[in-house]
KELO-600524 format. One record per atom (N, C-alpha, C, O): x, y, z. Coordinates in pm, whole numbers, padded with zeros to 5 digits, always signed. Layout:
<nodes>
XYZ;...
</nodes>
This chain:
<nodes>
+01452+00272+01042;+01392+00218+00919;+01304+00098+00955;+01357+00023+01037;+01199+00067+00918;+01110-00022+00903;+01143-00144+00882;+01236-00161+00803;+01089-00251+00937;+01152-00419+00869;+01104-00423+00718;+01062-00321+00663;+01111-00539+00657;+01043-00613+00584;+00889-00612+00559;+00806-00579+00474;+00903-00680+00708;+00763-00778+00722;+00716-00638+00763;+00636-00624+00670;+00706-00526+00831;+00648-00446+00861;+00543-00348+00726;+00427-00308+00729;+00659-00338+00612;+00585-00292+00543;+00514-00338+00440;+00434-00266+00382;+00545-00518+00393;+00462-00589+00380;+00348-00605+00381;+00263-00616+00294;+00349-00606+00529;+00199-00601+00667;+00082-00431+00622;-00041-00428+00623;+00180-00312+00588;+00091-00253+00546;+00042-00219+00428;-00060-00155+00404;+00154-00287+00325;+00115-00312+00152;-00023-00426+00199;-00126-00361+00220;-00034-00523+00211;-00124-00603+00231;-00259-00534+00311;-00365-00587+00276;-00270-00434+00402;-00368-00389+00486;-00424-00280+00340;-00545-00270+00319;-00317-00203+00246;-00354-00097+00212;-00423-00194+00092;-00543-00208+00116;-00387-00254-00013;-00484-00390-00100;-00571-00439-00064;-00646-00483-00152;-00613-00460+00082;-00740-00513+00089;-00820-00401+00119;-00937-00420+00085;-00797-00283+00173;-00876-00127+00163;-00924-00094+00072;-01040-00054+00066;-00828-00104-00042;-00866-00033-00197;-00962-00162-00217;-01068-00123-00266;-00959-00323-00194;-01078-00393-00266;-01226-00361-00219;-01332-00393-00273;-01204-00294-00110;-01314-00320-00019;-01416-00246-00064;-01369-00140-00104;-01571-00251-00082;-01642-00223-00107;-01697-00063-00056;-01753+00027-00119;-01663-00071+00054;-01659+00049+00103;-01649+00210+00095;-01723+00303+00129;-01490+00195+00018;-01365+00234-00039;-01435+00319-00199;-01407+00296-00317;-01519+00404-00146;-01610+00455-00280;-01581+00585-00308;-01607+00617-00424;-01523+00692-00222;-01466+00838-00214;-01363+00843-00290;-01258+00822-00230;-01350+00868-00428;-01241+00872-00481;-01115+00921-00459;-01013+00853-00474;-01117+01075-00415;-00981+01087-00310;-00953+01003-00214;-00839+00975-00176;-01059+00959-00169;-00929+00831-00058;-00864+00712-00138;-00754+00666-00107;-00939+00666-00240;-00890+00588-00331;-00724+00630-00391;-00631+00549-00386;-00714+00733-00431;-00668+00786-00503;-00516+00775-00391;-00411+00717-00419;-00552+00854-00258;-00437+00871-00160;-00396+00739-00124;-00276+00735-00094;-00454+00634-00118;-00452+00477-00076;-00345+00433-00227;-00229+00404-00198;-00369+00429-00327;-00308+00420-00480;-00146+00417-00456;-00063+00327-00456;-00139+00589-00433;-00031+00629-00437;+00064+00614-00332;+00186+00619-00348;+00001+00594-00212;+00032+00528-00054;+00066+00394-00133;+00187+00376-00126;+00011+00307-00194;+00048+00158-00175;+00160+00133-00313;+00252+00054-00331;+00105+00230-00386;+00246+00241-00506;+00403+00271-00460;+00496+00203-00503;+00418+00380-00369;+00495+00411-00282;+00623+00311-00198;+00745+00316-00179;+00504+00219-00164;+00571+00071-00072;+00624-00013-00168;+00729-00074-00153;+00551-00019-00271;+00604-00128-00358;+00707-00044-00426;+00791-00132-00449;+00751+00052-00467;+00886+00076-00459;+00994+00060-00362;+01102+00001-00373;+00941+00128-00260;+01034+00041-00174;+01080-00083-00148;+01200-00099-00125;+00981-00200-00147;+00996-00312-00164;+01071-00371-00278;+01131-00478-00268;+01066-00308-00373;+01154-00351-00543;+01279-00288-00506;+01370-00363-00543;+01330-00179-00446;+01469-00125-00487;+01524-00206-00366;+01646-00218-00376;+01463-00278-00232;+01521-00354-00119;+01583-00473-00208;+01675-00535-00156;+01549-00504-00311;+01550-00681-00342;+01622-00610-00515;+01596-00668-00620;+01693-00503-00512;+01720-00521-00636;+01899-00531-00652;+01951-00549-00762;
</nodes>
């Protein structure tokens, strides 16, 4: 299983992807969304 800080590190990498200007293909948007929605569940049921 993953640390903490590990998936933290990629909640934070996957938020600044989705801001990024770049980031204009809506399916990748879309897979990035649900990828970073994903973590933050995990992160809420660790601390609940």
């Amino acid at each position: 299983m993953r640390s903490e800080a590990e998936i933290r590190e990629q909640y934070e990498y996957l938020k600044d992807e989705l801001d990024d200007e770049d980031m204009r293909h809506e399916g990748v948007r879309q897979m990035f969304t649900y990828y970073r929605r994903a973590l933050g569940w995990v992160l809420e049921e660790e601390h609940m």
